[in-house]
Structure formats: structure tokens, C-alpha cells
Backbone as JSON Lines, residues from 0, in Angstrom:
{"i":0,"aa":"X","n":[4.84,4.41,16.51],"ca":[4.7,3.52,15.37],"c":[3.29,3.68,14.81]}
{"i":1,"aa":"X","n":[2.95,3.64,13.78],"ca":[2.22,3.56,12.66],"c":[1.78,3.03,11.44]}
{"i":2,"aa":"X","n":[0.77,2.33,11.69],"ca":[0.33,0.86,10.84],"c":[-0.76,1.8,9.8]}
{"i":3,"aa":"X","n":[-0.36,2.01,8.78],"ca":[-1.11,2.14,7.66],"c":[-2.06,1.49,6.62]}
{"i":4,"aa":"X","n":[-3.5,1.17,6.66],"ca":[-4.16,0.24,6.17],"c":[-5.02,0.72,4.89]}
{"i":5,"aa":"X","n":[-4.9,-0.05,3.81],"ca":[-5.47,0.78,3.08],"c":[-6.04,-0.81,2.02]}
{"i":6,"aa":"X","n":[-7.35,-0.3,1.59],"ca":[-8.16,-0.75,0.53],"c":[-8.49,-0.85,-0.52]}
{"i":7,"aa":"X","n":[-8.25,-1.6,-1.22],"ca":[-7.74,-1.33,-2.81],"c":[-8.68,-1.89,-3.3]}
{"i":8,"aa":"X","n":[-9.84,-1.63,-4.22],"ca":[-10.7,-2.58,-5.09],"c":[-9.8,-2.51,-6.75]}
{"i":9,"aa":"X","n":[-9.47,-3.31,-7.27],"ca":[-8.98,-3.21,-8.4],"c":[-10.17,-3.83,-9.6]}
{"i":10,"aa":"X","n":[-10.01,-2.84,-10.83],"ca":[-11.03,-3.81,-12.07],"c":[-10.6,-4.81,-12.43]}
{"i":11,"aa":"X","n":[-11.59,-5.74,-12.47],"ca":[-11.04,-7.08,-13.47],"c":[-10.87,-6.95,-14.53]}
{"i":12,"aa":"X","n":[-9.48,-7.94,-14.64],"ca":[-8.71,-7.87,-15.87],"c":[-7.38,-7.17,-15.49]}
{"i":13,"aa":"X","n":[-7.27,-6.45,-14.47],"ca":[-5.74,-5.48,-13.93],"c":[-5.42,-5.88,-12.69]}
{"i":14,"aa":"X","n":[-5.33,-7.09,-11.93],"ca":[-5.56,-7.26,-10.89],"c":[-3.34,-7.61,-11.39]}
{"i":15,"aa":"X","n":[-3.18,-8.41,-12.01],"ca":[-2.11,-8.82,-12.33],"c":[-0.9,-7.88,-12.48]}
{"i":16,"aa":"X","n":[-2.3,-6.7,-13.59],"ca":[-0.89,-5.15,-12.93],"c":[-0.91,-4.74,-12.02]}
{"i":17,"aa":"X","n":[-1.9,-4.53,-11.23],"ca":[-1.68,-3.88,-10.0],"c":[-0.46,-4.41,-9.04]}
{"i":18,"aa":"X","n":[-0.95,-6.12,-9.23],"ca":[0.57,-6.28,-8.42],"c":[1.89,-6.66,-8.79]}
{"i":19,"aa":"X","n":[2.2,-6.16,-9.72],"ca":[3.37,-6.06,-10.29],"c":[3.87,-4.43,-10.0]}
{"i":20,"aa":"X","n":[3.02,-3.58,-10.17],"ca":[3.12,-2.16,-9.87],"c":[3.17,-1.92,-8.86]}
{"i":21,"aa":"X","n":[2.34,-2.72,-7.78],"ca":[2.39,-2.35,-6.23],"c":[3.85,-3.25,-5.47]}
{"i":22,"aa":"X","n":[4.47,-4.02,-5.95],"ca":[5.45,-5.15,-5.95],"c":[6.48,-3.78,-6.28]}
{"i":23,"aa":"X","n":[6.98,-2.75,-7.27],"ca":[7.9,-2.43,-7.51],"c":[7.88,-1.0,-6.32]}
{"i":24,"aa":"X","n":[6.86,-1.08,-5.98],"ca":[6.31,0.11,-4.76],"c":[7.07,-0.84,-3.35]}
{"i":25,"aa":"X","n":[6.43,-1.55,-3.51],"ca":[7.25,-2.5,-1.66],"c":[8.53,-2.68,-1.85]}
{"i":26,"aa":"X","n":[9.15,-2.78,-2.89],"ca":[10.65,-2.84,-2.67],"c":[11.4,-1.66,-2.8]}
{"i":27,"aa":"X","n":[10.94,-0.61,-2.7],"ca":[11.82,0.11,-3.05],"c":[11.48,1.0,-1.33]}
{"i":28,"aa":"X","n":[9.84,0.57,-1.45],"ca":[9.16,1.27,0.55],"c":[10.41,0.53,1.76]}
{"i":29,"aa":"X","n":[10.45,-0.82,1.32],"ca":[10.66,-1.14,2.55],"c":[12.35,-0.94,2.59]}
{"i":30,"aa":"X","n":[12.95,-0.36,1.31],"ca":[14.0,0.66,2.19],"c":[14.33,1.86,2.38]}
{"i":31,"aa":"X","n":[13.12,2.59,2.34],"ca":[12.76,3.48,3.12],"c":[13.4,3.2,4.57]}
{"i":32,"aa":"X","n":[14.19,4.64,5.5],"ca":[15.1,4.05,6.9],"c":[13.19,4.14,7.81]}
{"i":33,"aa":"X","n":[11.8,4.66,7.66],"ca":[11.21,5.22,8.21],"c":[10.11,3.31,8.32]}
{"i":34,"aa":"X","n":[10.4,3.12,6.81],"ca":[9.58,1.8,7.1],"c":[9.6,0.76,7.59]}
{"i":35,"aa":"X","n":[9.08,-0.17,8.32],"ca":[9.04,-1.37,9.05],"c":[8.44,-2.73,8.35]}
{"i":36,"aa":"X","n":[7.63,-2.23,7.53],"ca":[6.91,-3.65,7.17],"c":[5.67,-2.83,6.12]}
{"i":37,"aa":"X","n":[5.64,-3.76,5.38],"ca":[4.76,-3.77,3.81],"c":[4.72,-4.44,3.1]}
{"i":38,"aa":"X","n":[2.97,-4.93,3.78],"ca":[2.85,-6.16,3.12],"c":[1.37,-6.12,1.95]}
{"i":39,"aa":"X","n":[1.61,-6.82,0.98],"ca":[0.29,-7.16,0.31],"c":[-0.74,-8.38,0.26]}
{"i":40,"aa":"X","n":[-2.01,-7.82,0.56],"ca":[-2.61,-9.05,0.46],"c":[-3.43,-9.26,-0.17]}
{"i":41,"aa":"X","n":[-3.71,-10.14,-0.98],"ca":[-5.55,-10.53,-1.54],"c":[-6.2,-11.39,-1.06]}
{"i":42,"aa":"X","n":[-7.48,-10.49,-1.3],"ca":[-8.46,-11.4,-0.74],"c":[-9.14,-12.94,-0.91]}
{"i":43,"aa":"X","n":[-9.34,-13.69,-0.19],"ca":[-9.68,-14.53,-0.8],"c":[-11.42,-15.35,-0.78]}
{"i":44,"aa":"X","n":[-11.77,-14.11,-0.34],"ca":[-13.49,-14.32,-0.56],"c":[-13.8,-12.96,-1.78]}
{"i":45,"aa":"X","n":[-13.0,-12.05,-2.01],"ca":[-13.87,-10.59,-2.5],"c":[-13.21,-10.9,-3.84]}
{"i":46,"aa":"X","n":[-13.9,-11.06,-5.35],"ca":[-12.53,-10.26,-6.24],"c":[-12.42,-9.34,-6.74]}
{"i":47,"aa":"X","n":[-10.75,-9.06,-6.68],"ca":[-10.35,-7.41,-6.81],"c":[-9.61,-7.1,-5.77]}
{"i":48,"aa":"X","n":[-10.26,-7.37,-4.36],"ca":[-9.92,-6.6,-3.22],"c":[-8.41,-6.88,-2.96]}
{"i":49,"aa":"X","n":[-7.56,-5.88,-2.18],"ca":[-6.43,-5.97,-2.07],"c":[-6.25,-5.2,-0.8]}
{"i":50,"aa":"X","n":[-5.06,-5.57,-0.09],"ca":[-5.35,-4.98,1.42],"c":[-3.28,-4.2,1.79]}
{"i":51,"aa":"X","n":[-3.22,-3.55,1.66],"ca":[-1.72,-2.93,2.16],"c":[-1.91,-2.7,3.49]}
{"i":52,"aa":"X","n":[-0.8,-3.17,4.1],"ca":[-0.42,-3.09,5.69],"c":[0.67,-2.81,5.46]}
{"i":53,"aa":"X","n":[1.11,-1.38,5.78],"ca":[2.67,-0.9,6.22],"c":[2.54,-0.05,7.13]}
{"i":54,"aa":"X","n":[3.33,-0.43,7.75],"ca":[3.78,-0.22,9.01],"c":[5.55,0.9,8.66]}
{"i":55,"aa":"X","n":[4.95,2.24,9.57],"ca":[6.16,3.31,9.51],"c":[6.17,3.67,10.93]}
{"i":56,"aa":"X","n":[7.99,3.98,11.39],"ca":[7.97,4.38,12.6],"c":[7.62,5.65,13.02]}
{"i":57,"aa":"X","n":[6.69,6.31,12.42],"ca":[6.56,7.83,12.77],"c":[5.2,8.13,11.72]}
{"i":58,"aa":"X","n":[4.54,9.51,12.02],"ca":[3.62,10.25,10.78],"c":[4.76,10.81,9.96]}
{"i":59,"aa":"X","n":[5.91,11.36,10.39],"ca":[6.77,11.83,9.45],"c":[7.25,11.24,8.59]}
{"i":60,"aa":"X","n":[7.62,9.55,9.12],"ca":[7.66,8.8,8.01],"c":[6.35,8.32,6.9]}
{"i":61,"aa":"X","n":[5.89,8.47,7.08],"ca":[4.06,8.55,6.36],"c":[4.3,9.42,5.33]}
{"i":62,"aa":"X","n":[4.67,10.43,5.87],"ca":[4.42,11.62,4.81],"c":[5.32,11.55,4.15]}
{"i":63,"aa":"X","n":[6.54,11.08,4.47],"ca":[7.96,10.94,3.47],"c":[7.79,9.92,2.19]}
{"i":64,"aa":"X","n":[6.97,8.9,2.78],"ca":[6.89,7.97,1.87],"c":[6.02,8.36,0.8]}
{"i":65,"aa":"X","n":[4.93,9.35,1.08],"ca":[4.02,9.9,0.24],"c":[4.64,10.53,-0.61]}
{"i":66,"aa":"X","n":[5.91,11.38,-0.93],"ca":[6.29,12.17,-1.47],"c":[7.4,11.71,-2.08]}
{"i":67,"aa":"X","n":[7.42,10.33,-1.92],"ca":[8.98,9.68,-2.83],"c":[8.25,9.22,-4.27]}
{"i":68,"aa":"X","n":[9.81,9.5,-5.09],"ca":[9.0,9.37,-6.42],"c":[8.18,7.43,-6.73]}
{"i":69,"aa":"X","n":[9.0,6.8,-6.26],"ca":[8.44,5.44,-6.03],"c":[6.73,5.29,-6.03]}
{"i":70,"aa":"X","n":[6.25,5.95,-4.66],"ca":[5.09,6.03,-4.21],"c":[4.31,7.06,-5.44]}
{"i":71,"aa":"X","n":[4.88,8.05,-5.89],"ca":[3.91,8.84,-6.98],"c":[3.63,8.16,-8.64]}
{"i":72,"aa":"X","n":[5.07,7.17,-8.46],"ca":[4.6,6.4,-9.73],"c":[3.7,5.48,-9.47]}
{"i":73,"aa":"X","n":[3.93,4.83,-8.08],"ca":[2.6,3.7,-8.21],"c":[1.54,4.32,-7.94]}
{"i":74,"aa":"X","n":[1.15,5.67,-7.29],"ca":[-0.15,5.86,-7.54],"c":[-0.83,6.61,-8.78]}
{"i":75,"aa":"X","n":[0.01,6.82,-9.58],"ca":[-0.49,7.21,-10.9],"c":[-0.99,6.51,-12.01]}
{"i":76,"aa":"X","n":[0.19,4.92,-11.72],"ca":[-0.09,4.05,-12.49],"c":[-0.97,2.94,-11.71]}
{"i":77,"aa":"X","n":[-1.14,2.78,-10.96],"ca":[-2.73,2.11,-10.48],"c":[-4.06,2.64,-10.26]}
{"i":78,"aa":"X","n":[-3.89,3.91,-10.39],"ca":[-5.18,5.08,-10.0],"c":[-6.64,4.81,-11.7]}
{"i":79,"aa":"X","n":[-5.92,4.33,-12.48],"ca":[-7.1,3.96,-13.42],"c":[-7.81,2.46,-13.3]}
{"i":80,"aa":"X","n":[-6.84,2.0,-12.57],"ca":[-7.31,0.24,-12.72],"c":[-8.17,-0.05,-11.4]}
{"i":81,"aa":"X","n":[-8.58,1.33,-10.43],"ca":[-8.98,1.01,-9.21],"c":[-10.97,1.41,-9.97]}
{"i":82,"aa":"X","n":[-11.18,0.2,-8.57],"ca":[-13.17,0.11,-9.18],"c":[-13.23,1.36,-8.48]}
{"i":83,"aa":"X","n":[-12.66,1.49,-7.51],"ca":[-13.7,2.68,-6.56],"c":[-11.82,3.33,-5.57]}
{"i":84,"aa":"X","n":[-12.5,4.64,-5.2],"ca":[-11.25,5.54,-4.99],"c":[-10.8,4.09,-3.18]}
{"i":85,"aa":"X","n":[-9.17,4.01,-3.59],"ca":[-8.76,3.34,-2.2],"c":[-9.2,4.34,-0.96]}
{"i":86,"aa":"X","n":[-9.2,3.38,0.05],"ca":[-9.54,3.56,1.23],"c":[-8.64,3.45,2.02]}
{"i":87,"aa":"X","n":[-7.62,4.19,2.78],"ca":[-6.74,4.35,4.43],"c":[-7.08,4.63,5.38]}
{"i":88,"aa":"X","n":[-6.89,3.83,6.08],"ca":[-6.69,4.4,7.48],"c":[-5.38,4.35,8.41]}
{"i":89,"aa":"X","n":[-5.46,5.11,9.57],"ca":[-4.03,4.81,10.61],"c":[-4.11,4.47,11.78]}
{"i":90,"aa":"X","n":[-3.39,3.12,12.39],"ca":[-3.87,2.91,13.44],"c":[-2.44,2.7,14.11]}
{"i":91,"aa":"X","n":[-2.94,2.05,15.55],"ca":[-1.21,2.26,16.2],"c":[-1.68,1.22,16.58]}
{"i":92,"aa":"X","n":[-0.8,0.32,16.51],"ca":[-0.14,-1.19,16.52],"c":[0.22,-1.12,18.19]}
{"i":93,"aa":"X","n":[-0.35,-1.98,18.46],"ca":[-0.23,-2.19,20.48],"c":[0.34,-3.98,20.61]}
{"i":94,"aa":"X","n":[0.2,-4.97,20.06],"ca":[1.16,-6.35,19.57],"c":[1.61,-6.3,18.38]}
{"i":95,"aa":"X","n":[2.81,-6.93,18.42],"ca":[3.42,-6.65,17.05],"c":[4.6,-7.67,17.18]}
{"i":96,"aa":"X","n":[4.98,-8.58,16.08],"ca":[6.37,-8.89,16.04],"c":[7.68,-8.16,15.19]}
């Protein structure tokens, strides 16, 4: 299993598209057969910041999801509204419900 974390600074003023754009990205991820969980969050001390946690049962599923057209539209259409390039990382989930 594989918990995918990633960092989103968005510009003000697009914070509203982003999650409408990243919203049509989680529903279509989480039926993906590879995904488990994808969630969005904002921050509530930073503004802008935005935090994705999805969780895939495999790197193969990682990479699948990278290459669905879903995932290439939302990163094309949020890639101008970001302050600074997002940030991922991968970690492996040891508690979990």
C-alpha cells in the first residue's frame, strides 16, 4: 500500500477552481480498482495551501493513475493557478482504517 502526499499552494483568487477541478479528479480516482482513498484538504492556518492524501494499493497503481485521462486534465488545468510547482511524496501507511 501506498499513501501519496502532495502539496498544493494555489494563487489567490483560484482557490475555488482548483477545487472544483480537483473534486472532478477524486471522483472519477476513487474508481480507479487500484485506489483506496482521496482525500482533499485545506488548510486552515496557510492561504492557498491544499493537501491530497491518496492512498493506492500498489506503485503500479500510482503510475496508472498518472496516465488516466482524468488525472492529465486536472493537471493541466490547475498547473497555472499553482503559486509554486506542487510537492509529492510516498509513504507507506503502517495504521490505517
Amino acid at each position: 500500500m501506498i499513501a501519496y502526499c502532495v502539496e498544493v499552494y494555489v494563487k489567490q483568487g483560484h482557490e475555488d477552481d482548483f477545487i472544483k477541478a480537483t473534486e472532478d479528479n477524486h471522483l472519477n480516482t476513487i474508481r480507479e480498482t487500484g485506489n483506496i482513498r482521496f482525500d482533499l484538504c485545506r488548510s486552515s492556518e496557510t492561504e492557498g495551501l491544499f493537501f491530497l492524501y491518496e492512498v493506492y494499493r500498489d506503485e503500479v497503481s500510482v503510475v496508472a493513475h498518472k496516465e488516466t485521462d482524468h488525472y492529465l486534465k486536472w493537471r493541466e488545468t490547475v498547473e497555472p493557478w499553482m503559486a509554486k510547482k506542487r510537492f509529492g511524496r510516498m509513504f507507506e501507511p503502517l495504521f490505517y482504517t
